[in-house]
C-alpha positions in Angstrom: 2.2 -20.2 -24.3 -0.3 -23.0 -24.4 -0.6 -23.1 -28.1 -3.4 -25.6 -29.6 -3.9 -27.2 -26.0 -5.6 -23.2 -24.4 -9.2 -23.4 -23.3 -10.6 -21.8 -26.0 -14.6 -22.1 -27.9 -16.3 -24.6 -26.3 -14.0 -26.1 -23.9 -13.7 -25.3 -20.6 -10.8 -27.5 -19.0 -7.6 -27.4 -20.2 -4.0 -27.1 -18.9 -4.1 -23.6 -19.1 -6.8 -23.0 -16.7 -10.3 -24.8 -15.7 -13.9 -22.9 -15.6 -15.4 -24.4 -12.3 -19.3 -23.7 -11.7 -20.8 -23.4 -8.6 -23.3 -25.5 -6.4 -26.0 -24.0 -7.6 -26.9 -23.2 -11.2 -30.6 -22.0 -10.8 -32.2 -18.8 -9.5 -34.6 -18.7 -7.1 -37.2 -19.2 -10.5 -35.3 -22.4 -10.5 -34.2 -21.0 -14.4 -30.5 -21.5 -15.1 -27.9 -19.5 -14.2 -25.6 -18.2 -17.3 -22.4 -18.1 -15.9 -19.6 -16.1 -18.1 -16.2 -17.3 -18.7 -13.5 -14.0 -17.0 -10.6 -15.6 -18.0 -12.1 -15.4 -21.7 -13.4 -12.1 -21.3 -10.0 -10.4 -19.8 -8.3 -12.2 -22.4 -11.2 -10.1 -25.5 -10.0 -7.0 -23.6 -6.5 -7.2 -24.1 -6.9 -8.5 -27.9 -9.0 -5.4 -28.5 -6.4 -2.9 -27.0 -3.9 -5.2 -29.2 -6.1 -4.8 -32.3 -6.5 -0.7 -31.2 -2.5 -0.4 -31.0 -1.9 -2.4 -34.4 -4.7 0.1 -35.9 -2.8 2.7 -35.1 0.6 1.5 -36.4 -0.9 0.5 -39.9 -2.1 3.8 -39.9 1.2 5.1 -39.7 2.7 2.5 -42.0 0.3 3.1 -44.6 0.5 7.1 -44.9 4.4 7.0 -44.9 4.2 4.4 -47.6 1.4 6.7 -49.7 3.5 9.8 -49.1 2.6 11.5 -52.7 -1.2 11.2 -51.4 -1.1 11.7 -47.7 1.6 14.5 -46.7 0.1 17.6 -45.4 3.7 19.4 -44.9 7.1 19.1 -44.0 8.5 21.0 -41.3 12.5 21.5 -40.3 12.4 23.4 -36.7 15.2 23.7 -33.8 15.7 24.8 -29.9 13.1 27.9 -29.5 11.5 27.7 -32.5 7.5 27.8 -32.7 5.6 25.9 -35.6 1.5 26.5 -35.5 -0.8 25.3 -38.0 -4.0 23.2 -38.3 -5.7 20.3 -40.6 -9.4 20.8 -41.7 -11.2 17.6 -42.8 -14.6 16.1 -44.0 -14.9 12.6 -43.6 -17.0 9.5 -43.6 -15.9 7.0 -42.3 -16.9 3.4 -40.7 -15.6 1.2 -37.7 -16.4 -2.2 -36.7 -15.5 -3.8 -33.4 -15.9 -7.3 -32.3 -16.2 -8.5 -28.6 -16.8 -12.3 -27.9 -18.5 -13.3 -24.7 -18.5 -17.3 -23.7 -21.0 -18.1 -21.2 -21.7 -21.4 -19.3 -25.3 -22.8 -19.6 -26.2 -25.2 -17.1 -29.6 -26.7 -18.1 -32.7 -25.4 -19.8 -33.5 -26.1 -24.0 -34.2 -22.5 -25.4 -33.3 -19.7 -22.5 -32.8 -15.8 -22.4 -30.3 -13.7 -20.5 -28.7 -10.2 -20.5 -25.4 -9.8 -21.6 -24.4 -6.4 -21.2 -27.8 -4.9 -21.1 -28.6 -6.5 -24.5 -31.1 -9.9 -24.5 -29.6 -13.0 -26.0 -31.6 -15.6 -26.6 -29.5 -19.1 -26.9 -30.7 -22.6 -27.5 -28.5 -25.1 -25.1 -27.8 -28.2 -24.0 -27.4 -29.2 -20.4 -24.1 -28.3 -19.5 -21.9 -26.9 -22.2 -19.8 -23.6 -23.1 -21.5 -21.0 -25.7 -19.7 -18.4 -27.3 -21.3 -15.4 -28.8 -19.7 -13.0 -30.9 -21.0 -9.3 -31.2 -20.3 -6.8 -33.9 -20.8 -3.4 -33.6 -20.6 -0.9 -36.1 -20.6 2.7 -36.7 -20.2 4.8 -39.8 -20.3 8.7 -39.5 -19.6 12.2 -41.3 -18.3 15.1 -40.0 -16.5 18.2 -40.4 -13.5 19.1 -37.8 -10.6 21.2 -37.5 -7.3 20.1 -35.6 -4.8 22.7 -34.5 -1.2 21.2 -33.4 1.8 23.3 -32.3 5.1 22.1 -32.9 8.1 23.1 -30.4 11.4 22.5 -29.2 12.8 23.3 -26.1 16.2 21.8 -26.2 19.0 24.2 -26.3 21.1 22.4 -29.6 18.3 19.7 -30.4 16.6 20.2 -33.9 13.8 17.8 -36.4 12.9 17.8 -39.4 9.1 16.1 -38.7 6.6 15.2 -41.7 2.8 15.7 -41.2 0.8 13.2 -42.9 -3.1 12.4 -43.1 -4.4 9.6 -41.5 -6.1 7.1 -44.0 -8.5 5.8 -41.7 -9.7 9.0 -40.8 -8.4 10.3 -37.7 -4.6 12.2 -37.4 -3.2 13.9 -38.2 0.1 11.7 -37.6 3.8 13.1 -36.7 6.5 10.9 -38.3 10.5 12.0 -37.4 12.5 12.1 -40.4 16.0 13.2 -38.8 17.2 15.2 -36.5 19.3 15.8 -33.2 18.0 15.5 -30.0 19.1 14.9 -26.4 17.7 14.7 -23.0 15.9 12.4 -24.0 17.2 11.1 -27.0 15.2 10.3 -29.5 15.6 6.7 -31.1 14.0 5.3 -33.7 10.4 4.0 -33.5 9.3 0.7 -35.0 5.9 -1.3 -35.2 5.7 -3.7 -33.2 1.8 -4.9 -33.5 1.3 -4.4 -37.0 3.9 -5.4 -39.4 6.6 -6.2 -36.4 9.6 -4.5 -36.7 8.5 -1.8 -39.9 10.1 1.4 -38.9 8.2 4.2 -38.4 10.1 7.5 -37.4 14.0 7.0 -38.0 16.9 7.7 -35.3 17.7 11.1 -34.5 21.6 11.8 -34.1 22.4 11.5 -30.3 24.3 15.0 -29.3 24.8 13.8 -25.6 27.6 10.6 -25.5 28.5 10.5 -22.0 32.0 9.2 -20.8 33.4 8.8 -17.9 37.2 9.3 -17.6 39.0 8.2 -14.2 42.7 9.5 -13.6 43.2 6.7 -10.6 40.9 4.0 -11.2 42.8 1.6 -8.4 43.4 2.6 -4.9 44.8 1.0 -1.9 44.5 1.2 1.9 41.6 2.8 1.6 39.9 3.2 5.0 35.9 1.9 4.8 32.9 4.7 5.1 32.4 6.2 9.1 34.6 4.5 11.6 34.7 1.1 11.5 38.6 1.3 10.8 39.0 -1.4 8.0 41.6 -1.3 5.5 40.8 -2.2 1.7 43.6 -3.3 -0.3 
């Protein structure tokens, strides 16, 4: 919304919002206070479950695209029908996350605080906005098996549904080829945080078209609900 004009890095007034500090920036030690930007923080939070979602949709993208190398099975199945199988896997895989904290540091040359139970050490100047970027990492391997059940309730609703491996790992991932469906209907599903607008499961044929047909659709000197004796029309 705010484009190039946000507070963002090291500026803390802006027409999007202003960090105030309070009165008093020391402890009791008289050692500056870090204070932490919230606004900033909130706003990591949601770019991480952003990041998460988009993750998943490239996923998605990305075995459908590779589907020679990544499809497990198809499988065609209608109302009361019962599919039961599972995936066995060993992998290794690795994840990074990032999470940036900005902090206000009010005083002091070379100070430490906690952040999160982990000791920063930063090297200020009086009065200015830090911001600290931490990376975290993980790389594992592991063997696991993942039973699924596919099932259909709906008396004349039928898929045809193609299991695929996940590349980065996890899965295994459900993609809608065709089908009919009602109650709900099923429509097509399409990114919309990685690749916007990429479809990933297509439009199954809607068997339920409502209509509504009216044999009289005027009427006159109609009396109004209970008693109050008015006269429509």
């Amino acid at each position: 919304m705010w484009g190039a004009a946000a507070v963002s890095g090291d500026k803390l007034d802006g027409p999007s919002y202003t960090m105030m500090l309070p009165a008093k920036t020391t402890d009791s030690n008289g050692k500056p206070i870090a204070f932490e930007d919230k606004v900033k923080w909130y706003n990591s939070q949601m770019a991480l479950w952003t990041q998460t979602l988009a993750n998943n949709e490239k996923a998605k993208i990305e075995a459908k695209s590779s589907r020679t190398e990544n499809l497990i099975g198809n499988y065609s199945f209608d109302a009361g029908a019962t599919i039961e199988n599972s995936v066995g896997t060993i992998e290794a895989k690795s994840h990074e996350t990032s999470e940036e904290f900005e902090v206000m540091i009010v005083g002091g040359v070379t100070t430490g605080f906690e952040i999160n139970g982990t000791g920063v050490d930063l090297t200020v100047k009086t009065t200015t906005g830090t911001r600290n970027t931490f990376v975290q990492g993980s790389r594992s391997e592991n063997a696991k098996t993942i039973g699924y059940t596919l099932k259909e309730n709906g008396d004349d609703d039928a898929l045809s549904v193609d299991v695929f491996k996940a590349p980065d790992g996890f899965g295994p991932i459900f993609i809608t080829r065709g089908g009919q469906t009602c109650c709900p209907y099923e429509d097509k599903y399409v990114s919309k945080y990685y690749e916007p607008g990429t479809e990933i499961s297509a439009a199954t044929m809607q068997i339920e078209v409502p209509k509504l047909n009216v044999e009289n659709n005027y009427a006159t000197d109609a009396l109004c609900p209970g008693t109050c004796g008015t006269r429509y029309g």
